[in-house]
C-alpha positions as CSV (number, residue, x, y, z in Angstrom):
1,X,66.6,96.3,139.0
2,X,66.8,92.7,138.0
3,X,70.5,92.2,138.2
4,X,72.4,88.9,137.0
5,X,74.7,87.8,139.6
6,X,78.1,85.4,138.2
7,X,81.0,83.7,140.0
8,X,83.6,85.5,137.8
9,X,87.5,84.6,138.6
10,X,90.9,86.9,137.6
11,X,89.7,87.0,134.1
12,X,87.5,90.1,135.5
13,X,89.7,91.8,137.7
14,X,89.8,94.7,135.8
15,X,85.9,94.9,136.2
16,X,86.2,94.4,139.8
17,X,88.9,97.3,140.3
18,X,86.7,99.8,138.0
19,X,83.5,98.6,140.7
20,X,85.8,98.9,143.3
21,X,87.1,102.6,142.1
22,X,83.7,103.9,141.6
23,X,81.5,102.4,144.6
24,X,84.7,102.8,147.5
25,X,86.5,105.3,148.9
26,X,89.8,103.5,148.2
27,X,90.3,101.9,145.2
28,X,92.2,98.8,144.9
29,X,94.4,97.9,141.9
30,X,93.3,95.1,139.4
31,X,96.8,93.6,140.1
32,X,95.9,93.1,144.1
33,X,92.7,91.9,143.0
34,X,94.3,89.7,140.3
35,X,96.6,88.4,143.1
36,X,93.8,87.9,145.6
37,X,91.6,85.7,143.2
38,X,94.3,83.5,142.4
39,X,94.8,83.0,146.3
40,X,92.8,79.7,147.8
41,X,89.7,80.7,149.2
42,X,88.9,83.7,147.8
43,X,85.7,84.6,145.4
44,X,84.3,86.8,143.5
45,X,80.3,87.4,142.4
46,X,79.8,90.1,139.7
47,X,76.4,91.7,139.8
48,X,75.0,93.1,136.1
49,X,72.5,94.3,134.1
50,X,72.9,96.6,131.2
51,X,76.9,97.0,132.8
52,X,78.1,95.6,135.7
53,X,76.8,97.4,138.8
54,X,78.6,96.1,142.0
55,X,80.2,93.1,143.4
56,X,81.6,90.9,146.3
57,X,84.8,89.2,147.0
58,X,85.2,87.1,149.8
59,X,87.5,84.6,151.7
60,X,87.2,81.4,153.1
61,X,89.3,79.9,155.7
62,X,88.2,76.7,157.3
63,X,84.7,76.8,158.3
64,X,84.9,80.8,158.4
65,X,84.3,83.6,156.0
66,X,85.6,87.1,155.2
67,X,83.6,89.8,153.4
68,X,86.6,91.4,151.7
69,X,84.8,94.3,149.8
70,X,81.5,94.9,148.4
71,X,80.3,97.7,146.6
72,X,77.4,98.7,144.6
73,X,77.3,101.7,142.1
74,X,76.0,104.8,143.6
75,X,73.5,105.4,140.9
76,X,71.7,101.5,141.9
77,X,72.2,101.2,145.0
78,X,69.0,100.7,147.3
79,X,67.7,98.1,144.0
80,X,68.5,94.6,146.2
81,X,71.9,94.6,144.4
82,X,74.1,94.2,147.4
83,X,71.6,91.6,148.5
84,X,71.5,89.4,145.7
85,X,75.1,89.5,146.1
86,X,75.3,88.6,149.6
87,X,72.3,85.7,149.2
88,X,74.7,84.6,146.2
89,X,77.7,84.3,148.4
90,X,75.3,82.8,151.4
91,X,74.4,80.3,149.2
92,X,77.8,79.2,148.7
93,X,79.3,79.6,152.0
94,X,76.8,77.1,153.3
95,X,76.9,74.6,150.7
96,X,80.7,75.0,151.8
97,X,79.8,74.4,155.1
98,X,80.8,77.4,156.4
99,X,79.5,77.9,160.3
100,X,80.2,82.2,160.1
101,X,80.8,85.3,157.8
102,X,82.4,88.6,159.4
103,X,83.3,91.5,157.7
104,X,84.7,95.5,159.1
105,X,82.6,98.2,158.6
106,X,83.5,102.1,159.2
107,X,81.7,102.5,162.3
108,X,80.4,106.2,160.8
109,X,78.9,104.0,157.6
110,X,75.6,103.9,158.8
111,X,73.7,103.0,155.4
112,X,76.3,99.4,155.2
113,X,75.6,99.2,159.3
114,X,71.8,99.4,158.2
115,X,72.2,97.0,155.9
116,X,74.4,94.3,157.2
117,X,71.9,94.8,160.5
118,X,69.4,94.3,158.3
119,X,70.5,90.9,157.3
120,X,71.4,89.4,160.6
121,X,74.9,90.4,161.3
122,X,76.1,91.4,164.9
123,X,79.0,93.3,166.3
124,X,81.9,91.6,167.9
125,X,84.7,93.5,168.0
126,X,85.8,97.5,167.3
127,X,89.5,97.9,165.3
128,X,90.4,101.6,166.6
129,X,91.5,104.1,163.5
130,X,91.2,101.2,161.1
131,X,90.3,103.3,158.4
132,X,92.1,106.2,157.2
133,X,90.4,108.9,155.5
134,X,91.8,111.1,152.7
135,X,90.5,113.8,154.9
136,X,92.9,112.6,157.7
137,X,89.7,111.5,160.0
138,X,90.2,108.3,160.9
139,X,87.6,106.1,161.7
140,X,87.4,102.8,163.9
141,X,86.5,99.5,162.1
142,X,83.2,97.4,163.8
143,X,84.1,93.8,163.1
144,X,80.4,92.2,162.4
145,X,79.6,88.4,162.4
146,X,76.6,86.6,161.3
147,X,76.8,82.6,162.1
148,X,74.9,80.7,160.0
149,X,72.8,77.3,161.1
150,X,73.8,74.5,162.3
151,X,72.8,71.6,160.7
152,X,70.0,70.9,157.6
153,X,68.1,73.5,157.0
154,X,64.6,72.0,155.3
């Protein structure tokens, strides 16, 4: 899937809230999303083809980053949608000179564990029962880092 990835701002919250619905356990409201792009710092990228497909909102604070949410449709996933996202949000975390990205992750999410693995990220930290489940499991949060380059990269 060849997916067009935009910077989009609270214009699009209600697109980010319908992504966030259908691709996460708990949805967030477009109002809290609204609220949270209109915060400094925070970003959104908006990944679409024929309809939008996922996205990724993140935070910065200093020279460190925040993954906030990202989610890909279930019906695209596994197309390099979540990592044109995260190379799009790369891309502007280090031309902000940002030094690291973290993010939680359910520790039982093994397919977003792959995948952040995949791209370099480490974990540093365990939030006990972090998440809680509509089922009334709760899961512990792994807090992963990836630290970026210091210095040019050529």
């Amino acid at each position: 899937m060849d997916a067009r990835i935009e910077t989009v701002d609270v214009s699009r919250a209600d697109v980010l809230a319908a992504l966030h619905a259908a691709c996460l356990e708990e949805a967030w409201p477009a109002a809290d999303i609204g609220t949270l792009l209109q915060q400094p710092g925070v970003f959104a990228v908006l990944a679409s083809d024929a309809a939008p497909a996922g996205f990724m909102l993140w935070r910065v604070v200093a020279d460190e980053a925040e993954i906030l949410s990202l989610g890909v449709l279930p019906s695209v996933r596994r197309h390099g949608i979540a990592t044109a996202l995260l190379e799009a949000a790369v891309v502007s975390l280090l031309a902000a000179g940002v030094a690291s990205l973290f993010l939680e992750v359910a520790e039982d999410n093994r397919a977003a564990l792959a995948f952040y693995r995949t791209h370099g990220f480490g974990a540093v930290g365990r939030r006990s029962r972090y998440y809680r489940r509509v089922d009334g499991q709760d899961a512990d949060a792994l807090v992963l880092k990836l630290t970026f380059p210091v210095g040019k990269i050529t």
